[in-house]
N, C-alpha and C positions, 0 to 999 in steps of 0.2 A: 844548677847554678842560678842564683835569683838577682834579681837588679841589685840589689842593697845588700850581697855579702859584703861580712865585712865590720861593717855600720855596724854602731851601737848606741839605741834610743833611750830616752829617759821618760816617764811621766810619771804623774804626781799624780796623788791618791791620799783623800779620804771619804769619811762617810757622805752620804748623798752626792755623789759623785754622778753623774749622768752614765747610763750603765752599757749605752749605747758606743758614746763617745770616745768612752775606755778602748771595749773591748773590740770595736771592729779596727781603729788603727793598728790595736798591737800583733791582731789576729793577721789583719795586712803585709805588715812590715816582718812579718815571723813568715808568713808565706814566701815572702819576696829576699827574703834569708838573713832577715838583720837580728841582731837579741835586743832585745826591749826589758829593759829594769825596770820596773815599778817602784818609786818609794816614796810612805809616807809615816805618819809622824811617827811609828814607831816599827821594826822588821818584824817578817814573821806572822804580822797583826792581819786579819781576817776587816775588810773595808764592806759595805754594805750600798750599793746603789741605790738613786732614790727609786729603782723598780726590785730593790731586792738581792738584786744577784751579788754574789761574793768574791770581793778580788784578797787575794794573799799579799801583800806588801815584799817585793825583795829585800829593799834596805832601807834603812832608815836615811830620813830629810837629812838626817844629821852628818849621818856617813854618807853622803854626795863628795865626790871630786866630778866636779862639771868638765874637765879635762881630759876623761875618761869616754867623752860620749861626742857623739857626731851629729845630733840634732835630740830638742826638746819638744816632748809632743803635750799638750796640755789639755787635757777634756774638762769639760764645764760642769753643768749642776749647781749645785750649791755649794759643794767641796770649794771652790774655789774663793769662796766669801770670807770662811776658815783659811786656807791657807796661805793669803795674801796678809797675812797677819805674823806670818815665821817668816822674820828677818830672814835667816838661810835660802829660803824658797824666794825668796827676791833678789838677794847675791847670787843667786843659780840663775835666776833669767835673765839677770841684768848680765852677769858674763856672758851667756849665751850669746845676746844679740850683740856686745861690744866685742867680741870675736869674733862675727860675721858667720854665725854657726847657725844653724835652721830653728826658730822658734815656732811653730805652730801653735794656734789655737784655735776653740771650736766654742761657740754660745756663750755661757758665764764665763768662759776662762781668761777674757781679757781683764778682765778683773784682775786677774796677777801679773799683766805685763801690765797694767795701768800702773799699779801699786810698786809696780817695780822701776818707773820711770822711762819706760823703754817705748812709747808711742808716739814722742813729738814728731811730726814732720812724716810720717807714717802714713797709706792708703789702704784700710783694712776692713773688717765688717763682724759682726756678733749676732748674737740673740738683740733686736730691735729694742728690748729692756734696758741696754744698756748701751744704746746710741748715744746718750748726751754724756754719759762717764766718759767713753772712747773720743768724744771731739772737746771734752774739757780736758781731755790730757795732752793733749795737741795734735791729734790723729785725724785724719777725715774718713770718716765714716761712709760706706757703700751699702746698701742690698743688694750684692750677688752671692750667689750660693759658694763661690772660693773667691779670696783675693790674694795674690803672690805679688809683694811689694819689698824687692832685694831679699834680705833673707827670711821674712816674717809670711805666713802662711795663714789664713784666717777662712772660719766658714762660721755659718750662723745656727746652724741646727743639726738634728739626726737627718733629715734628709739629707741634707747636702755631704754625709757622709764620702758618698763616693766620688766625689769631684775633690772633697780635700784629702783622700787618700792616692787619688791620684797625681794629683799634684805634689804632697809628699815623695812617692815614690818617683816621679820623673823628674823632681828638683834635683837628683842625683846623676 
C-alpha cells in the first residue's frame, strides 16, 4: 500500500523536456502507488529529453479531461516554452489551480502557469532565468529548493528534486 493509492497524476510532455524532471517524479509517485499519465501533443509519440532519454506519450493534450486526475505535475526544460502555446494546456492548468487541485512545477515550467494566469498573489520559486516572468505575473518569487504555497508546489532545479517529490507526496 503506498501513500498515494488511489491518485491519478498528469504531466505534460514534449521534446527537450528536462529528462530528470520527468522521470524521477513519475518514477516517485508510481512507487508511492499513484498512475501518472503522460500527454503530449500527440499519443503514442515517442518525446526526446534535452539529455536524450525517451518518454512514450499516454495521451494526447487534446484528449485531457482535467477531471479525471488529482494533481498536475509539470517538469521544465524547454518543453515548456512550446507548450504554453496550446490554448488546451492552459485550460488544464488553469482548472487545476481554480479547483484547488495540486499544480506542481519545477525550473522552465512556470512558464506554463505564467502563460496560464494562475501566479497573481502566489509565493513560489524557478530556475532564477526566469525570476522576473514569475514576479511580472504577480507572484513573489523565493530561492529555496521547494515552496508549497496552498495548492501550488514549486522547486527550481534537478537538485531539488527530492524536496519537491517529497512535498508532492506528503501534500496528500
Amino acid at each position: 500500500m503506498g501513500k498515494l493509492d488511489g491518485k491519478k497524476f498528469l504531466m505534460f510532455v514534449d521534446d527537450i523536456y528536462e529528462d530528470l524532471e520527468l522521470l524521477y517524479p513519475r518514477l516517485r509517485l508510481i512507487e508511492e502507488g499513484a498512475e501518472v499519465i503522460v500527454a503530449g501533443p500527440e499519443k503514442g509519440k515517442i518525446y526526446h529529453g534535452k539529455h536524450g532519454y525517451p518518454v512514450k506519450s499516454d495521451i494526447a493534450i487534446t484528449q485531457i479531461n482535467d477531471a479525471e486526475y488529482t494533481g498536475l505535475i509539470i517538469p521544465g526544460g524547454f518543453a515548456p516554452d512550446k507548450l504554453r502555446r496550446d490554448k488546451k494546456v492552459l485550460e488544464v492548468t488553469a482548472a487545476f489551480c481554480n479547483t484547488n487541485r495540486l499544480v506542481a512545477h519545477i525550473c522552465h515550467a512556470g512558464w506554463i502557469t505564467i502563460s496560464a494566469k494562475i501566479m497573481k498573489g502566489y509565493t513560489c520559486t524557478s530556475t532564477p532565468g526566469i525570476k522576473d516572468d514569475i514576479e511580472n505575473a504577480g507572484a513573489v518569487w523565493v530561492d529555496q529548493e521547494v515552496v508549497i504555497d496552498r495548492n501550488m508546489i514549486s522547486s527550481r532545479r534537478p537538485d531539488d528534486l527530492p524536496a519537491f517529490c517529497r512535498a508532492i507526496i506528503n501534500y496528500y
